[in-house]
FITORPA-777319 format. One record per residue (C-alpha): x, y, z. Coordinates in steps of 0.5 Angstrom, whole numbers, plus 500, padded with zeros to 3 digits. Example, Ala and Ser with C-alpha at 12.3 -4.5 7.8 and 13.67 -1.06 7.14 Angstrom:
2
525491516/527498514/
//
This chain:
509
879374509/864377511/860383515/853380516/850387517/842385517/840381511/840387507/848389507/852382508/854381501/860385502/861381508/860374504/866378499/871378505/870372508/872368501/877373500/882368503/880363500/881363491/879367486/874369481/875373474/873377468/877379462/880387462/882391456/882398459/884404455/888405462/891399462/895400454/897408456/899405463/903400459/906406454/907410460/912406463/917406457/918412457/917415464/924417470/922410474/924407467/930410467/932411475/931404475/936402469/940405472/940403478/938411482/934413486/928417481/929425478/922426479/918427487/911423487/906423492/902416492/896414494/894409498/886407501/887403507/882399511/882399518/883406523/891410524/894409530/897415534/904412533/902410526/901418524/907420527/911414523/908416517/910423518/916422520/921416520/918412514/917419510/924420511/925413508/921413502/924421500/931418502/930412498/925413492/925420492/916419494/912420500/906416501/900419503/895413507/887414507/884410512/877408511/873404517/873396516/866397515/865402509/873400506/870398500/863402499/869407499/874404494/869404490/866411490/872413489/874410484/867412481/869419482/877419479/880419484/887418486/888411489/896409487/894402490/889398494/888392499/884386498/882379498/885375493/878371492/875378490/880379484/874377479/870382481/876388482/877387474/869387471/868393476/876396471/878398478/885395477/890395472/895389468/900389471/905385466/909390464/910394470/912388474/919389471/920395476/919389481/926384480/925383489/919382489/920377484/924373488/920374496/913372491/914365487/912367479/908360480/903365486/904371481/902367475/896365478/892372479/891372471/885374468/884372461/892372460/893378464/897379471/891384475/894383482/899382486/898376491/902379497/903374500/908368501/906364507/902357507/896358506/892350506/886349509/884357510/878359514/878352515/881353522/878355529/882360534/881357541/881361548/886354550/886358557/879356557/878351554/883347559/879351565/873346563/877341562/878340555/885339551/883340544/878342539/877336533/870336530/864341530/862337537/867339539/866347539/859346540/861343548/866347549/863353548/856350552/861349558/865355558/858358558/855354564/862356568/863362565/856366564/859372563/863370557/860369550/861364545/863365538/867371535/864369529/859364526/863360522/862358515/868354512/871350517/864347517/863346510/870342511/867338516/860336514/862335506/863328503/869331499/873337500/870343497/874349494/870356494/871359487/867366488/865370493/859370497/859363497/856361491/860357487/865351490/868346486/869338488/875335489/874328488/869330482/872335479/865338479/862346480/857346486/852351487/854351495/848353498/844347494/849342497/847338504/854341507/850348507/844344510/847341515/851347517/845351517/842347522/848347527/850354527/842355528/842350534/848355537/844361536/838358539/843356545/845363546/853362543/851367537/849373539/844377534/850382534/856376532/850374526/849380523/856383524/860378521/866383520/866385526/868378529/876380530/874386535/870382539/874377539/880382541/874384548/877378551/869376552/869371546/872364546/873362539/873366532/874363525/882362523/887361518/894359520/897365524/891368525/892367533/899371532/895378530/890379535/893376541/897382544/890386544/886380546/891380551/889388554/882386556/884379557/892379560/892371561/889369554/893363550/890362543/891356540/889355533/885348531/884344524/877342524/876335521/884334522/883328518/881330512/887332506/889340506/888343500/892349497/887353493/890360493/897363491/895368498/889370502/891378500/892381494/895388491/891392485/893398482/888402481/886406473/886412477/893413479/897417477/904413478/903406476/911405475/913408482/907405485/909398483/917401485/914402492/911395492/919393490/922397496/918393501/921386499/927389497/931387505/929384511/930392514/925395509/920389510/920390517/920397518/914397513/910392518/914394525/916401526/924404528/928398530/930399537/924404538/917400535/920394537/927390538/931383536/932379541/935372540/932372533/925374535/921380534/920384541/915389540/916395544/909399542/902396541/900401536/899398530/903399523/901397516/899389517/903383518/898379515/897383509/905382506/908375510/913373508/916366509/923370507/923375511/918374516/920374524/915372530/914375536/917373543/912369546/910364540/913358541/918354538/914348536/909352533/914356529/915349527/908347526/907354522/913353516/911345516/904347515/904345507/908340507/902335507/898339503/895337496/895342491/887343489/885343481/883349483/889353483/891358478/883357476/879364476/873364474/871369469/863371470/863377465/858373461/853372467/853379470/846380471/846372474/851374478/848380481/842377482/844372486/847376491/842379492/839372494/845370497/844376502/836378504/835370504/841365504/845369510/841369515/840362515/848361514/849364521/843362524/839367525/833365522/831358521/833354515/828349516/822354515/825359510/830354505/826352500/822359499/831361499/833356493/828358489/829364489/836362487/833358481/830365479/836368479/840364475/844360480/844354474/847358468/852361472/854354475/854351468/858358465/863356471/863348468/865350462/871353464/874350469/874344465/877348458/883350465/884343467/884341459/889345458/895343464/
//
């Protein structure tokens, strides 16, 4: 929820990859937060919606959007769902999509130009960042336009995306979201094909893929070089990432803030991922193209790549189209170790200072957890035409994609596909039942008084300490040069504004 473009462009990278697991903040009193607050009172949304009409006035929303239009999607959106929307909160909506790569280069040149975004995606981890920038607004009062939405996602979720006492997103999921990023998605196909059952420790992942690359030379290993699920692995106690680019992690045991890349997980992990570069199981491509990984992955030429639970349910169908016998099967590292809830959700939904309709934005975002037909419709396509009901499952009957399941899951609402297994639906819903709620939730750090430490740092971060993250260069030979730098940059001041923080939060629970 990385792209590791060259040393110089992978801080974006780092950004997404965090972004699943737990947020980051800074306060927000924008002037376009009161006169959106104002706004609200005495608009026709505020009206229809009292009295339970569909609103007076047309709108046209606007949503930027990662990732590439399918041909089914264009027709969709030109047709049936614009129907929908007209016929149901008299608006259409126009999708903007911008390629993975440049999704967020773009947002914030938009956003810097005044443009119209009415709503966005992003990582629940970058919420921080999204509010010092002001590029999304609070949300207190608009959420009374959102009574269903209420009830699909808990307050308690909704509550932990404030900043400074002010709602500045919408957590967009409600799924388990334990351990994220600490899972591995397998070829299980492969790996029995060389004799293996499961994948356990990060021995494990290492001798799998030596073996399928010895039997298989066409194949590549890695999908991606993973970063959390060996932190998991090689720290003494569970480590929850607290801002993006890995800067900063909190212990569990200990309660103490880390500065990640000084603590002896970051070594260790710099040293394995080296050995699999070194082994040819990263390619150059998988170490400075991190954001990359899902579509190599979906090429079928790789064997593993970085996962949270139901990862393994968005690729398998297009993994599937170069790779028809493909199963993959998803794998906690270190099984042993507690499963921390550190975050409400991987994604979430911000509505920009730039859009023209806050109040029918947040109504839209209402309609789609209004009922499991609007949900489904949103995420599916025309039932009967895009995909089926069988048996209480989802035939998909197109492979052109819509908007992301993984962007709104809902434990409501959501439906599984034909070919998932029972056992794993039933794994899936139980997934959190033996988890541990860490300290850290509901905690977002607010870094407005350490900008230019921040700043620094992932400049470091990104010319420096990711490299060596993925192995494409040696730790052993470049880490010191690397800490001190970050010492330079101010990583002990910005670790010590963090402390006091999340110790003034724990005090106050």
């Amino acid at each position: 929820m990385l792209n590791l473009k060259k040393a110089s462009s992978v801080i974006v990278v780092l950004a997404l990859t965090t972004s699943m697991l737990i947020g980051c903040g800074k306060s927000s009193e924008q002037p376009a937060a009161e006169s959106t607050s104002s706004a609200g009172t005495n608009s026709t949304a505020a009206a229809s919606t009292e009295t339970g009409g569909v609103p007076k006035d047309f709108v046209e929303l606007k949503v930027l959007y990662p990732g590439d239009m399918s041909g089914r999607m264009e027709d969709f959106l030109n047709n049936e769902y614009k129907d929908r929307l007209k016929n149901d909160l008299n608006m259409s909506l126009e999708v903007m999509y911008s390629p993975w790569d440049q999704y967020w280069n773009k947002k914030d040149m938009m956003l810097a130009a005044n443009e119209q975004i009415d709503w966005y995606w992003d990582g629940f981890s970058n919420l921080s960042q999204i509010t010092s920038k002001n590029q999304n607004i609070p949300l207190d009062d608009l959420l009374k336009y959102a009574p269903d939405l209420l009830k699909a996602i808990p307050m308690e979720n909704i509550n932990a995306a404030k900043i400074n006492g002010k709602i500045m997103g919408i957590p967009a999921t409600n799924a388990p979201t334990s351990a994220m990023l600490q899972q591995v998605d397998i070829r299980q196909d492969l790996l029995e094909a060389v004799g293996m059952t499961e994948i356990k420790t990060t021995a494990d992942l290492k001798q799998f893929g030596e073996k399928v690359k010895a039997k298989y030379p066409d194949m590549n290993a890695g999908s991606h070089p993973v970063i959390s699920a060996l932190a998991r692995e090689f720290s003494d106690q569970g480590l929850i990432f607290i801002t993006d680019s890995f800067m900063l992690c909190a212990g569990q045991d200990d309660n103490k803030i880390y500065s990640f890349y000084e603590t002896d997980a970051y070594k260790k992990l710099c040293e394995y991922n080296r050995e699999l570069y070194l082994e040819k199981l990263y390619t150059d491509d998988v170490t400075i193209k991190y954001n990359e990984g899902d579509a190599r992955m979906k090429t079928g030429k790789y064997i593993w790549g970085e996962a949270s639970l139901g990862k393994n349910l968005e690729i398998i169908q297009d993994v599937r189209k170069n790779a028809p016998d493909a199963r993959l099967e998803t794998y906690l590292i270190a099984p042993e170790k507690p499963k921390y809830r550190a975050s409400p959700s991987g994604e979430v939904i911000c509505i920009s200072p730039t859009s023209a309709n806050p109040e029918r934005t947040v109504m839209y975002l209402n309609w789609i957890f209004k009922n499991q037909d609007n949900y489904l419709t949103t995420i599916y396509g025309v039932k009967d035409k895009d995909y089926k009901i069988e048996n209480n499952r989802i035939k998909l009957l197109t492979n052109d994609s819509f908007f992301y399941e993984w962007m709104f899951r809902n434990v409501n609402y959501q439906m599984f596909t034909d070919d998932v297994s029972d056992k794993y639906i039933e794994t899936y819903k139980n997934w959190d039942k033996d988890s541990k709620l860490s300290n850290t939730f509901g905690f977002v750090f607010d870094s407005s008084s350490v900008k230019t430490e921040e700043a620094r740092i992932k400049d470091v971060v990104g010319k420096q300490l990711v490299p060596m993250s993925t192995g494409f260069i040696d730790s052993k030979d470049n880490y010191e040069k690397a800490m001190k730098a970050l010492k330079t940059a101010g990583i002990d001041k910005y670790r010590e504004e963090c402390q006091k923080q999340f110790d003034a939060f724990l005090a106050g629970k």
